[in-house]
Biopython code that builds the backbone (N, CA, C, O; Angstrom):
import numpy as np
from Bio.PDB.StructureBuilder import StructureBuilder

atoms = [
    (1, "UNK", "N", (-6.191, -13.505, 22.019)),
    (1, "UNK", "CA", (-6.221, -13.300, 20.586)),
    (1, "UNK", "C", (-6.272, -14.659, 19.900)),
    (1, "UNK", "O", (-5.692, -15.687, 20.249)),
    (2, "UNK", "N", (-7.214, -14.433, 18.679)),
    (2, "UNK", "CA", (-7.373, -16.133, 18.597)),
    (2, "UNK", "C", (-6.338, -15.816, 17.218)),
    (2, "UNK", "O", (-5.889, -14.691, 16.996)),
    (3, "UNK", "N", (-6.070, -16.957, 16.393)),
    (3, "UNK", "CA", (-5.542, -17.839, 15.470)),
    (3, "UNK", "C", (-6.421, -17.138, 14.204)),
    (3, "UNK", "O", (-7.644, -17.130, 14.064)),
    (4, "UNK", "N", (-5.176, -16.440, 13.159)),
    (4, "UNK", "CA", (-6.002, -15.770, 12.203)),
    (4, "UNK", "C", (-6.471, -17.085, 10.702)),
    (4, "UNK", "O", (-5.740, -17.962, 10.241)),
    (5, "UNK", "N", (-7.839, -16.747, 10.318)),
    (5, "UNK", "CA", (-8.971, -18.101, 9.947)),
    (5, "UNK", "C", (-7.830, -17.508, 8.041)),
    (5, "UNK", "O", (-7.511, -16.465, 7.469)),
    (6, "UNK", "N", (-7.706, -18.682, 7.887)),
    (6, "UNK", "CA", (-7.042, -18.460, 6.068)),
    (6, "UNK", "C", (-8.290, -19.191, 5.636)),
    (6, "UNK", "O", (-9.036, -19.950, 6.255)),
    (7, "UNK", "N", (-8.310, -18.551, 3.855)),
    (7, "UNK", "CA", (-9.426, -18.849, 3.166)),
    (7, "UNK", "C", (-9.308, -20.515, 2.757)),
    (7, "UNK", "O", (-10.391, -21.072, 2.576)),
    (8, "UNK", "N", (-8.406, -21.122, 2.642)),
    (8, "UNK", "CA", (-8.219, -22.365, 2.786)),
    (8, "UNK", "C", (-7.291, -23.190, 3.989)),
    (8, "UNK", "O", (-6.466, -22.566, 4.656)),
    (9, "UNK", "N", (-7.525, -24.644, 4.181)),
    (9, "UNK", "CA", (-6.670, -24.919, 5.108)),
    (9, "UNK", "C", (-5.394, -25.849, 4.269)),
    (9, "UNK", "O", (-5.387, -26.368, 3.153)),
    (10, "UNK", "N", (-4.572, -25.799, 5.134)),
    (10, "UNK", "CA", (-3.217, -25.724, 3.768)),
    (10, "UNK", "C", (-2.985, -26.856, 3.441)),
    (10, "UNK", "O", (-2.151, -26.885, 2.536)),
    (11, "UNK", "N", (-3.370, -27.933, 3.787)),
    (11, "UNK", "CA", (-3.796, -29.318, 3.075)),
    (11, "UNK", "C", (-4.466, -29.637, 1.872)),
    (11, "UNK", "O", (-4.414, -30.663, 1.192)),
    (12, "UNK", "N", (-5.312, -28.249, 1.672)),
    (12, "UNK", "CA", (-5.882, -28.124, 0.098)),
    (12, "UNK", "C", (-5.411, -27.126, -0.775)),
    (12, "UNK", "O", (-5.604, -26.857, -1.961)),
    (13, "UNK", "N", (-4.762, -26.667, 0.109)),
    (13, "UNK", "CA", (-3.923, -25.351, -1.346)),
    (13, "UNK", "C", (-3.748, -25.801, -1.957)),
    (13, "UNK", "O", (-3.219, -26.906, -1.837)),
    (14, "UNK", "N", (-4.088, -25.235, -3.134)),
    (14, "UNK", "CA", (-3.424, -25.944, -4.974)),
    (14, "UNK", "C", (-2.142, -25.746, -4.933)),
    (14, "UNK", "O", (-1.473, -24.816, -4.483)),
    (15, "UNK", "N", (-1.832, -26.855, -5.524)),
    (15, "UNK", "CA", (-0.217, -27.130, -6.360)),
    (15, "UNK", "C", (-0.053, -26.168, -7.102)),
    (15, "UNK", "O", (-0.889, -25.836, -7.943)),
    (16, "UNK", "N", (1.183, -25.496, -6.884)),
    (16, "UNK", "CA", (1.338, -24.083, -7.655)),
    (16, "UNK", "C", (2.928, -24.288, -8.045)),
    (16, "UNK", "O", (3.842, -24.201, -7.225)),
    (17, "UNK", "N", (3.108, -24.607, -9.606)),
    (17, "UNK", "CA", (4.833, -23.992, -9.366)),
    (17, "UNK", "C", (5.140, -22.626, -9.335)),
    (17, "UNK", "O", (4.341, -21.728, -9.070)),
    (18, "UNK", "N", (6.998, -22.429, -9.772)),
    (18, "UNK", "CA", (7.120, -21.629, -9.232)),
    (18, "UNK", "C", (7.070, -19.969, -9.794)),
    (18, "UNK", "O", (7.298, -18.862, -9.306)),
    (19, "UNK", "N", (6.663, -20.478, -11.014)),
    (19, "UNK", "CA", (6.061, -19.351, -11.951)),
    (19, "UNK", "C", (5.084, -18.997, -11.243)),
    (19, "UNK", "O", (5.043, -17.775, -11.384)),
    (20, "UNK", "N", (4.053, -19.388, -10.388)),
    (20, "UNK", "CA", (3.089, -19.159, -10.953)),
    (20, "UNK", "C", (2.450, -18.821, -9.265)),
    (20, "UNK", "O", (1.302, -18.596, -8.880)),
    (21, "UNK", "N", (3.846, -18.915, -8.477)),
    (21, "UNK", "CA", (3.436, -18.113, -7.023)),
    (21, "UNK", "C", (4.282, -17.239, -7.156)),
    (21, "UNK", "O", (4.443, -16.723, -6.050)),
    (22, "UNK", "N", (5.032, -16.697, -8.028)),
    (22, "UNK", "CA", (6.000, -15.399, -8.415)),
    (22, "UNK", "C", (5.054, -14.399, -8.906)),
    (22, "UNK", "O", (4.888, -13.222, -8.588)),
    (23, "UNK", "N", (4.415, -15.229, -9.844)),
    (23, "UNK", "CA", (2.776, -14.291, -10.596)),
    (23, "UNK", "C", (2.125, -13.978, -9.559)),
    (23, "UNK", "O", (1.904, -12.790, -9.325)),
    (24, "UNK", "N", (1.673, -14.988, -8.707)),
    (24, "UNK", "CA", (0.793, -13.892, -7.278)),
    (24, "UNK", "C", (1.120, -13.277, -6.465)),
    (24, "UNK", "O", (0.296, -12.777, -5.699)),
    (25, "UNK", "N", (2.616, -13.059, -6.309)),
    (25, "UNK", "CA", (3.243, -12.085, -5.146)),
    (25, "UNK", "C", (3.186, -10.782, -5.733)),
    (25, "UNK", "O", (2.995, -9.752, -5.087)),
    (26, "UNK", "N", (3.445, -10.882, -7.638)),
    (26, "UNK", "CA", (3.284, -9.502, -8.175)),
    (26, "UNK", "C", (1.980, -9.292, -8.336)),
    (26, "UNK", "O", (1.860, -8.124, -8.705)),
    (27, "UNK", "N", (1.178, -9.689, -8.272)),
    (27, "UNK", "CA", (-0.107, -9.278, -8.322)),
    (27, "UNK", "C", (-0.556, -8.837, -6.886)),
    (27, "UNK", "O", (-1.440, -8.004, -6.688)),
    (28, "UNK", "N", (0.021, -9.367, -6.083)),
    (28, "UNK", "CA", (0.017, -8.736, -5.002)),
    (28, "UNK", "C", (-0.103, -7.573, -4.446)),
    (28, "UNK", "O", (-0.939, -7.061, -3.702)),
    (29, "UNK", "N", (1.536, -7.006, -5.254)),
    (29, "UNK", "CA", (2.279, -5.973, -5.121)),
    (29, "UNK", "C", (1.400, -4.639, -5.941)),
    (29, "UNK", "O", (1.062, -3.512, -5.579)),
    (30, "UNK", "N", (1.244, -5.427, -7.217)),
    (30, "UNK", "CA", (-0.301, -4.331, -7.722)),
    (30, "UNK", "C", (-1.552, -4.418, -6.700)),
    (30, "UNK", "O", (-2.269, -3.418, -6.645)),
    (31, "UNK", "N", (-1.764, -5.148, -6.165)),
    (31, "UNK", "CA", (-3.333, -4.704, -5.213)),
    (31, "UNK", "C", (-2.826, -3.814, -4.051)),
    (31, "UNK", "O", (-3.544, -2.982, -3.496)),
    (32, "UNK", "N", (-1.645, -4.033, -3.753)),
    (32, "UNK", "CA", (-1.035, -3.010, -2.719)),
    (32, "UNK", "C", (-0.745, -1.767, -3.154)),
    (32, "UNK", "O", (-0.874, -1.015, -2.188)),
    (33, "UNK", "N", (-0.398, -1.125, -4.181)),
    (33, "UNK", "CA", (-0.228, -0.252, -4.981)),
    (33, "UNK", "C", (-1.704, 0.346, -5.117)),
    (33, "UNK", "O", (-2.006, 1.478, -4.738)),
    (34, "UNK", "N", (-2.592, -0.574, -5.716)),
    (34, "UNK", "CA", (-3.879, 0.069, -5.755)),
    (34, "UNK", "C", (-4.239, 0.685, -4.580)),
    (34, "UNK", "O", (-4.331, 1.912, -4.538)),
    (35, "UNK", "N", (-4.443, 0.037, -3.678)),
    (35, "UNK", "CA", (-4.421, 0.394, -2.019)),
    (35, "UNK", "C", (-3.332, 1.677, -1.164)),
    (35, "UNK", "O", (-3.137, 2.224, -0.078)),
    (36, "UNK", "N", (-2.917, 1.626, -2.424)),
    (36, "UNK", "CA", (-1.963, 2.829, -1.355)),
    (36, "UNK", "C", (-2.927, 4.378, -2.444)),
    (36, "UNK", "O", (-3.541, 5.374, -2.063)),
    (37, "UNK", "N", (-2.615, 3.863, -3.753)),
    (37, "UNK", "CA", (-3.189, 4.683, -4.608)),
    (37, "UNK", "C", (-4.549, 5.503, -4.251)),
    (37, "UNK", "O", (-4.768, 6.681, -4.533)),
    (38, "UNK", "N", (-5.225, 4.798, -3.714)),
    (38, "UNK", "CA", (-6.533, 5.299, -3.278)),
    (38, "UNK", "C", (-6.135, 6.076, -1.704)),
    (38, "UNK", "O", (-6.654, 7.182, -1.556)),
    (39, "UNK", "N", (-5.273, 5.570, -0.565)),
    (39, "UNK", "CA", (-5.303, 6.492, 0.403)),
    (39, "UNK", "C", (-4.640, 7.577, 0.148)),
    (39, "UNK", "O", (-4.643, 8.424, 1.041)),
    (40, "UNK", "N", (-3.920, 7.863, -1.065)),
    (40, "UNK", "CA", (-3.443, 9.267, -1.669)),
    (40, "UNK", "C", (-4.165, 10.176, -2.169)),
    (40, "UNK", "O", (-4.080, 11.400, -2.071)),
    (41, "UNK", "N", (-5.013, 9.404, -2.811)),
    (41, "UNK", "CA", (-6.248, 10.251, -3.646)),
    (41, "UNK", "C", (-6.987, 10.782, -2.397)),
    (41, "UNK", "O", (-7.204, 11.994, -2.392)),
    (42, "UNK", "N", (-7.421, 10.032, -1.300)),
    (42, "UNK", "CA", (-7.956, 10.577, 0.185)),
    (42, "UNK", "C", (-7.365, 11.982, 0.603)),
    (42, "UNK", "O", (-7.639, 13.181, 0.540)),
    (43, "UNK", "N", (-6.472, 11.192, 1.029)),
    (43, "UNK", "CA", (-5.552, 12.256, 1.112)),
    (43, "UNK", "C", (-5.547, 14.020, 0.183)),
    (43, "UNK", "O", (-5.822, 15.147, 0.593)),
    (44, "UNK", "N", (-5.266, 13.699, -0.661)),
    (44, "UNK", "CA", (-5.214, 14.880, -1.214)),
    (44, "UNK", "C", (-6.881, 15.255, -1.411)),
    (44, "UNK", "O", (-6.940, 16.431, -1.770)),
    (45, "UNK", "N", (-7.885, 14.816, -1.329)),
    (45, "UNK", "CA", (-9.418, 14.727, -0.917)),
    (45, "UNK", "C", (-9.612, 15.910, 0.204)),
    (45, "UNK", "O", (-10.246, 16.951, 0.030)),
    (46, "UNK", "N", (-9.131, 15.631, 1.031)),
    (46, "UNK", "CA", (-8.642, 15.670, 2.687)),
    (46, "UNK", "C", (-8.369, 17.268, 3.035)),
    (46, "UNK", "O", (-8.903, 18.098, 3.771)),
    (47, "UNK", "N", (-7.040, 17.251, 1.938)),
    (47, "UNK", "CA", (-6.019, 18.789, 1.857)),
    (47, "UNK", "C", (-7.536, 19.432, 0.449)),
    (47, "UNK", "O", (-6.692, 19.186, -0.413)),
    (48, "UNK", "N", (-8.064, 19.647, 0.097)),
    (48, "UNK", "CA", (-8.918, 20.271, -0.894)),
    (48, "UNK", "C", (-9.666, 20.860, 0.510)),
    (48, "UNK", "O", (-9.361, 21.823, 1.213)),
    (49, "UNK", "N", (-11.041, 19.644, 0.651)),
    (49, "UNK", "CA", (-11.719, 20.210, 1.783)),
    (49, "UNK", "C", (-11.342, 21.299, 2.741)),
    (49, "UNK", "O", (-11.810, 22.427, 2.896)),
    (50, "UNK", "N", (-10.408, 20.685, 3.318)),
    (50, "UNK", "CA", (-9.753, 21.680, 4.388)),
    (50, "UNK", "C", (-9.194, 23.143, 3.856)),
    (50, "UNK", "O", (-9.038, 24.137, 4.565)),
    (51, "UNK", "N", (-9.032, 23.079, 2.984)),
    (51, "UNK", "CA", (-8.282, 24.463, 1.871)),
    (51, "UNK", "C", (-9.416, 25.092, 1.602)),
    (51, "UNK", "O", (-9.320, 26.311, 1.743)),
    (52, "UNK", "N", (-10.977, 24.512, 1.099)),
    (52, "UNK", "CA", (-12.176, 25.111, 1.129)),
    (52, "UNK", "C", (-12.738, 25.921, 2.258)),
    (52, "UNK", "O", (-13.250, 27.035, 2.156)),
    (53, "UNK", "N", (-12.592, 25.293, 3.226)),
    (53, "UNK", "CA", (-13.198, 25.582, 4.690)),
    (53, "UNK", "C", (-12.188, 26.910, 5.161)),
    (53, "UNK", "O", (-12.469, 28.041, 5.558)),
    (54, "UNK", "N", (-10.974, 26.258, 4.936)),
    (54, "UNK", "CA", (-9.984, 27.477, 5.812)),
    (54, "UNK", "C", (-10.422, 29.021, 4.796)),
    (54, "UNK", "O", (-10.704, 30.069, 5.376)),
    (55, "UNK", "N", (-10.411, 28.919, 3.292)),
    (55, "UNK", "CA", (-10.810, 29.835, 2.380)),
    (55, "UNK", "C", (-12.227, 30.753, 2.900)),
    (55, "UNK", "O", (-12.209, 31.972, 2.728)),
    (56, "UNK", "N", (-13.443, 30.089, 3.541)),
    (56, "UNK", "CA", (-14.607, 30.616, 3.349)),
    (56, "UNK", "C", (-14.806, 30.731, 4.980)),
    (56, "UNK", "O", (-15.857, 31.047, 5.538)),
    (57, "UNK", "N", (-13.589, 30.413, 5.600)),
    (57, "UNK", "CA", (-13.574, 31.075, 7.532)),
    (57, "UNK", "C", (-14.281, 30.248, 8.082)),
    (57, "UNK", "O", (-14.957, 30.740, 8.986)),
    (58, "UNK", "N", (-14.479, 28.698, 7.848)),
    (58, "UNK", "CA", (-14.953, 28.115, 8.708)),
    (58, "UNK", "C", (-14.092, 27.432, 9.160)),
    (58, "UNK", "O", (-14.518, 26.791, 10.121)),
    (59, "UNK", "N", (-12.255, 27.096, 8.766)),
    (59, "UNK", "CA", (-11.549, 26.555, 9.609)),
    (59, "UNK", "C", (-10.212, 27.402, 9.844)),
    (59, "UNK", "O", (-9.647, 27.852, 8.848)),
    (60, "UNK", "N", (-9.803, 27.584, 10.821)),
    (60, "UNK", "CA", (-8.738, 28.301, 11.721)),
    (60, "UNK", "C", (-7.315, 27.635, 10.788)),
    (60, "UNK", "O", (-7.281, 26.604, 10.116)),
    (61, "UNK", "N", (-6.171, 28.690, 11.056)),
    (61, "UNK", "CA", (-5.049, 28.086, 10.578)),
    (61, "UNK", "C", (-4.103, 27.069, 11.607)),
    (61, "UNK", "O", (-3.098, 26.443, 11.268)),
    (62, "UNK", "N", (-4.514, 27.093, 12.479)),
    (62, "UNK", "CA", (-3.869, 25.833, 13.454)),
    (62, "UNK", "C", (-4.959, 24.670, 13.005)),
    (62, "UNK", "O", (-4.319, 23.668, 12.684)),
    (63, "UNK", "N", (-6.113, 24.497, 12.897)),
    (63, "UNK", "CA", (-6.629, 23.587, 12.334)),
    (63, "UNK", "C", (-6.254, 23.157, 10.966)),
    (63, "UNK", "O", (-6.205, 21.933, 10.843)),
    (64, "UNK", "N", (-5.962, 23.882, 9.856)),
    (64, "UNK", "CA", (-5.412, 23.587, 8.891)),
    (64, "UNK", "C", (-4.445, 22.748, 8.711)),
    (64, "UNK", "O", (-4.384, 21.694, 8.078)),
    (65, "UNK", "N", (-3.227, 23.682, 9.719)),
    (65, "UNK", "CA", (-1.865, 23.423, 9.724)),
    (65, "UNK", "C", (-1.979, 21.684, 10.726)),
    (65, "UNK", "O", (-0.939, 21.030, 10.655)),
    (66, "UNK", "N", (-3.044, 21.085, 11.496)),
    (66, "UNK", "CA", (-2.926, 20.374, 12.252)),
    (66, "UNK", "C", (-3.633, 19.134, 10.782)),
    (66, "UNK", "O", (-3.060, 18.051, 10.661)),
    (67, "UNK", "N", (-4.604, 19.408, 10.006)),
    (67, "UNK", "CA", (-4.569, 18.880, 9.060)),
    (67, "UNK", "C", (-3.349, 18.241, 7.995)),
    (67, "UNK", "O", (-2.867, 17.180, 7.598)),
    (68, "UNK", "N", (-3.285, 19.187, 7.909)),
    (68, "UNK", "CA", (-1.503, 19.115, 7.031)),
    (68, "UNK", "C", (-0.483, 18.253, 7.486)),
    (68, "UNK", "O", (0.207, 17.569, 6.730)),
    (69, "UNK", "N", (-0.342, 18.289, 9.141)),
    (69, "UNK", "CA", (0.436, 17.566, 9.685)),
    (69, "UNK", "C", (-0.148, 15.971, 9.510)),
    (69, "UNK", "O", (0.675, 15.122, 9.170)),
    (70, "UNK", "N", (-1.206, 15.662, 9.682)),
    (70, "UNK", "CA", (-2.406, 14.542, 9.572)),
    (70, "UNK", "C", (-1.770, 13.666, 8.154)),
    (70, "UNK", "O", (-1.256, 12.553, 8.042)),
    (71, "UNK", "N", (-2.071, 14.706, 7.218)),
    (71, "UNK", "CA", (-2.101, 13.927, 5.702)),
    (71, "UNK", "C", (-0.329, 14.087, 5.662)),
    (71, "UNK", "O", (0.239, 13.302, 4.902)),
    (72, "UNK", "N", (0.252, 14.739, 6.183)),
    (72, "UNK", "CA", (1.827, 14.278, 6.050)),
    (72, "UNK", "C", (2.446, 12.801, 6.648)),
    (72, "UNK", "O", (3.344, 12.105, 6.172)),
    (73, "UNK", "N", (1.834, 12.645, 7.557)),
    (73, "UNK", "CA", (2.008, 11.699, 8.291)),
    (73, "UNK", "C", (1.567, 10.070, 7.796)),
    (73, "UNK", "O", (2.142, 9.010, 8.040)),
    (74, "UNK", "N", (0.601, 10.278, 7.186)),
    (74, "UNK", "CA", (-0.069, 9.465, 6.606)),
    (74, "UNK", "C", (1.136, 9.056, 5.271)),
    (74, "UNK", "O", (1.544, 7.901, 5.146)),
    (75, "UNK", "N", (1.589, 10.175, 4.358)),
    (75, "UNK", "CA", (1.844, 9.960, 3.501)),
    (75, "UNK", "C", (3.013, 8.904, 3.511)),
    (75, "UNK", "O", (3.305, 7.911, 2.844)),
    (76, "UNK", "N", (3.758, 9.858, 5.009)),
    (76, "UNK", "CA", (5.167, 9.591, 5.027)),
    (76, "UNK", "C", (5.039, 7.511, 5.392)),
    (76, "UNK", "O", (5.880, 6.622, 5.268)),
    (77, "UNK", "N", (3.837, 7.495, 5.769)),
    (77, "UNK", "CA", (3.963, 5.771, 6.012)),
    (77, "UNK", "C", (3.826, 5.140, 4.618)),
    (77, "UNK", "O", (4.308, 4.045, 4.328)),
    (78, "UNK", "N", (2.969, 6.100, 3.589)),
    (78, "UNK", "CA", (2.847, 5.419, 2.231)),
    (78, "UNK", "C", (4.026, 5.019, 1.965)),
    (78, "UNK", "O", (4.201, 3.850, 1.619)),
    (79, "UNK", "N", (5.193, 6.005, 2.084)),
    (79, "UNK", "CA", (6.212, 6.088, 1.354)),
    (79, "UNK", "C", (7.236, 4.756, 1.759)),
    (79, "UNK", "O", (7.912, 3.994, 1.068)),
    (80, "UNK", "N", (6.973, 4.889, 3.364)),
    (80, "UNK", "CA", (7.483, 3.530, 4.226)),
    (80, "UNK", "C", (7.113, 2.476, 3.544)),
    (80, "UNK", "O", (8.046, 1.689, 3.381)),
    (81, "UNK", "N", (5.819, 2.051, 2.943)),
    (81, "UNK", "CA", (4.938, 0.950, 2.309)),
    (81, "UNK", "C", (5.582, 0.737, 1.306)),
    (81, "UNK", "O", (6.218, -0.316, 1.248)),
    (82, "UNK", "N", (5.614, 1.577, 0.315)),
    (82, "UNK", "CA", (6.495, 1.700, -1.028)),
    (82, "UNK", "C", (7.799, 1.075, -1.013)),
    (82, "UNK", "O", (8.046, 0.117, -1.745)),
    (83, "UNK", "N", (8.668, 1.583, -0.193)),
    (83, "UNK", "CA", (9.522, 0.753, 0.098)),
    (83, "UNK", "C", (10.009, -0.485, 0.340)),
    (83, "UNK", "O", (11.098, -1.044, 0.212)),
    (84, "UNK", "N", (8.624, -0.854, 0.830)),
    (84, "UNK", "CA", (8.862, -2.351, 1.110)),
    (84, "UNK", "C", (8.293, -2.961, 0.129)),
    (84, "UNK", "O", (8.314, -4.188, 0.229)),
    (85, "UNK", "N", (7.736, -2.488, -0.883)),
    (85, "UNK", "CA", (6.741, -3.076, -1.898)),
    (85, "UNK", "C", (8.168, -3.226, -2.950)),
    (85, "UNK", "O", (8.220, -4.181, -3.726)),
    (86, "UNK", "N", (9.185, -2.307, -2.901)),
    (86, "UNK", "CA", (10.083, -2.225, -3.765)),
    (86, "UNK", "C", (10.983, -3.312, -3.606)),
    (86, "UNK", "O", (11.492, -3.901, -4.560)),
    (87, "UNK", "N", (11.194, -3.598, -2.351)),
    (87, "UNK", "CA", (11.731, -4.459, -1.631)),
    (87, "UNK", "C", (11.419, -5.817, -2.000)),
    (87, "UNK", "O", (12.407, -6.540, -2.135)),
    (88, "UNK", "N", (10.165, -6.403, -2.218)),
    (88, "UNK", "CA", (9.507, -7.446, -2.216)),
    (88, "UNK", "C", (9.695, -7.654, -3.913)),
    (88, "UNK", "O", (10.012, -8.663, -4.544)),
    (89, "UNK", "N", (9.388, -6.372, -4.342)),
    (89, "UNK", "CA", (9.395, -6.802, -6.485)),
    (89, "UNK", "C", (10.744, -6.917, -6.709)),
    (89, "UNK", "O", (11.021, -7.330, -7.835)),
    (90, "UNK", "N", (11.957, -6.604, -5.755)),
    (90, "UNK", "CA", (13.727, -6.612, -5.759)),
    (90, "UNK", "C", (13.257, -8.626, -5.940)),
    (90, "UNK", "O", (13.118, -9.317, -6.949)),
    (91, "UNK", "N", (13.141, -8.975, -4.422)),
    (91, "UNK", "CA", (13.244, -9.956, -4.473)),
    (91, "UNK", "C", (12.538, -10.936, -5.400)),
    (91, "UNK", "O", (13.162, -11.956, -5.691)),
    (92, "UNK", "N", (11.078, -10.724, -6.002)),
    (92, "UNK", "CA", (11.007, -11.542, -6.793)),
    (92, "UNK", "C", (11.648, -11.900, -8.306)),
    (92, "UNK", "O", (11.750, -12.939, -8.958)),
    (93, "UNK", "N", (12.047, -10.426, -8.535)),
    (93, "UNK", "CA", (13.087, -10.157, -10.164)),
    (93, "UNK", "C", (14.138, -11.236, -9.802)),
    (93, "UNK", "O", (14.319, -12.135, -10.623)),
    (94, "UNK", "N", (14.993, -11.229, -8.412)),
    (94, "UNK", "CA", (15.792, -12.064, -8.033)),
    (94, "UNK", "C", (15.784, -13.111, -8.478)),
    (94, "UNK", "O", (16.391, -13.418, -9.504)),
    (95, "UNK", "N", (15.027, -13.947, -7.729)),
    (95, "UNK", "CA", (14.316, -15.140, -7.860)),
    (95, "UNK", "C", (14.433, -15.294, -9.360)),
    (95, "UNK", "O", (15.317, -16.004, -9.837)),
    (96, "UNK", "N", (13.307, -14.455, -10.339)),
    (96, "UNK", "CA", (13.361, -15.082, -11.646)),
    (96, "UNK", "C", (14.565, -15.018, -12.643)),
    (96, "UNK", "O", (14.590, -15.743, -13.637)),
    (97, "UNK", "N", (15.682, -14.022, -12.313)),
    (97, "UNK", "CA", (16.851, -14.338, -12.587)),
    (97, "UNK", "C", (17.483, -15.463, -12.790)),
    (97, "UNK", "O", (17.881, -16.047, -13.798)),
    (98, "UNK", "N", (17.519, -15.742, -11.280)),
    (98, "UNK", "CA", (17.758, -16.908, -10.901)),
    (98, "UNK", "C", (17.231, -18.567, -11.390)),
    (98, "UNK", "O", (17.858, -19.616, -11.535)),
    (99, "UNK", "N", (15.939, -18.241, -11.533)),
    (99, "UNK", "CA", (15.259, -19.749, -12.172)),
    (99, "UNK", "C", (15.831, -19.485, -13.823)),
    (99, "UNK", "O", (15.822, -20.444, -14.594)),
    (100, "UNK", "N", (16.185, -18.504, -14.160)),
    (100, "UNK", "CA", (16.428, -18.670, -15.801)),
    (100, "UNK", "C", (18.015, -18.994, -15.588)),
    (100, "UNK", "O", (18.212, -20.015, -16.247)),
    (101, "UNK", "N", (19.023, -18.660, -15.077)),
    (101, "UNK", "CA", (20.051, -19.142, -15.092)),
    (101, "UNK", "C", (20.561, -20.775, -14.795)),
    (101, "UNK", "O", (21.649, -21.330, -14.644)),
    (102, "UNK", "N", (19.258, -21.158, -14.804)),
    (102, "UNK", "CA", (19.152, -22.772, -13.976)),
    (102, "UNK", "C", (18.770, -23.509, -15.227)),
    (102, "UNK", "O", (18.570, -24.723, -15.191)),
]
sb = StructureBuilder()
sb.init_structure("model")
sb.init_model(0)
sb.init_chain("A")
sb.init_seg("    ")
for serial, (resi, resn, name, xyz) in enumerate(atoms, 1):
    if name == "N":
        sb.init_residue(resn, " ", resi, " ")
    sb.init_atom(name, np.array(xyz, "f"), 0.0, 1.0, " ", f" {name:<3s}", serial, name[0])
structure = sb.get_structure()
């Protein structure tokens, strides 16, 4: 496994204070959000189709029900994700607490 390639090498990263790498972790946290947002919308994409098909007898109820299990599973990691996304906006509120009490 090789060495994962970053868009810069870290000798040229811009000088960033600390406003202003607090601003990109939450912006972050919104592109991750977007990203979860859309595999939900799939998801429930997912459960329609399959609700169509099972409706008009082209899919079985163990296929359904094996669907269901599919997009549950999925979700239940969103929710795992979320968590840690909550986790991460805990710690940056922290942080800016913190720089204002200084």
């Amino acid at each position: 496994m090789g060495m994962p390639n970053f868009p810069y090498r870290f000798n040229e990263l811009p000088d960033l204070d600390k406003d202003q790498v607090l601003l990109f972790l939450l912006a972050t946290v919104g592109q991750e959000e977007l990203a979860l947002a859309h595999i939900m919308n799939a998801e429930g994409e997912k459960i329609q189709a399959a609700v169509a098909k099972f409706e008009s007898g082209r899919l079985s109820v163990d296929e359904l029900l094996a669907i269901n299990d599919n997009v549950n599973d999925t979700l239940k990691t969103v929710v795992k994700k979320e968590m840690l996304l909550e986790f991460k906006v805990d710690k940056i509120l922290e942080i800016l607490h913190a720089m204002k009490r200084c």
